[in-house]
N, C-alpha and C positions, 0 to 999 in steps of 0.2 A: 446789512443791518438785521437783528435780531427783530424775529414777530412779531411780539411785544411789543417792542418800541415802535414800530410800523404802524401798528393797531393803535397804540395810546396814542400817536400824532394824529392818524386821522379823526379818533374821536372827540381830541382836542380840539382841532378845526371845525368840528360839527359833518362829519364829510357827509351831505346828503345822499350820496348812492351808498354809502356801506352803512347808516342810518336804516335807510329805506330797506336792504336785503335783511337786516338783523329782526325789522319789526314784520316783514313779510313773510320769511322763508329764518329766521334763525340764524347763527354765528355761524357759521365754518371755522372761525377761529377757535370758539368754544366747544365744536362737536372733536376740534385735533387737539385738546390738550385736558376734557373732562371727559368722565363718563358720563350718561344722562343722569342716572341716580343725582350725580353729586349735582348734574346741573338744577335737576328737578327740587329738590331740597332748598336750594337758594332761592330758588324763584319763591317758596314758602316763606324763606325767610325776608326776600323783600317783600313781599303780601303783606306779612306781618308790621315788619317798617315801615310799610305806608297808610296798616290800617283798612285794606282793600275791602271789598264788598264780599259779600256771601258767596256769590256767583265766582267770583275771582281765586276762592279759596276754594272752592268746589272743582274747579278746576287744575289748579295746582296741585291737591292734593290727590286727585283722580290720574293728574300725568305721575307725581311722583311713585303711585301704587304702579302703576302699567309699568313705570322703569326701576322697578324690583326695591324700590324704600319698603321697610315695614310701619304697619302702624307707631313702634317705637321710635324709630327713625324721627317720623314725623314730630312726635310729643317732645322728643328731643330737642329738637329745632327750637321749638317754645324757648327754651331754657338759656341754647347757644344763644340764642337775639337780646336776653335781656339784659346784660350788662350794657347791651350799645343803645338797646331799645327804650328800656326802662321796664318796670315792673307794670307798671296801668297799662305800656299800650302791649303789654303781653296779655293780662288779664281780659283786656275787651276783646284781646283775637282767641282765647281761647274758645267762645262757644263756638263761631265758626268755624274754626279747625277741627271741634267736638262732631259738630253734622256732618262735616265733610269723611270725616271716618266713619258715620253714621250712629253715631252716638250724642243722643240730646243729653248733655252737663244741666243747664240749666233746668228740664224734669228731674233728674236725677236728685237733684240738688233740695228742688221741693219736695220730692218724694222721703229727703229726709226729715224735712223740717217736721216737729211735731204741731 
């Protein structure tokens, strides 16, 4: 049987041991068919989808720098999410995505206002 289909069975049953290694120690399935970049990025993009905390986005975005994204990369991400995500929950993730690259948007932002 195809890997894939191996993996979607057991994730479909809930398989509590491959559950438990993916949230402990990460995919093996994911590290044999992506690069980290491209995994690193997604994990940004579900941040984004769920909406995630500061800390969560500080994190993400910190693995995706170390596995060679660049800061456009990242910004990019923004963009790919929102046709699924919608425009508002793009909006309220950008100032965290903003710090986490180390850039305050929302100073910036009043720095323009007169």
């Amino acid at each position: 049987m195809d890997d894939y289909k191996e993996h979607l069975r057991r994730l479909a049953v809930h398989d509590d041991a491959l559950l438990e290694m993916i949230a402990a120690a990460g995919s093996s399935f994911v590290t044999s068919v992506m690069d980290q970049r491209t995994e690193a990025l997604l994990r940004i993009a579900a941040a984004i989808a769920v909406d995630a905390a500061p800390s969560s986005f500080q994190h993400a975005v910190a693995h995706a720098l170390a596995a060679g994204a660049t800061s456009d990369e990242i910004v990019a991400t923004l963009d790919a999410v929102t046709p699924v995500t919608g425009a508002a929950r793009v909006v309220q993730c950008v100032p965290k995505v903003a710090l986490a690259l180390g850039y305050d948007v929302e100073e910036a932002l009043e720095l323009l206002d007169p």
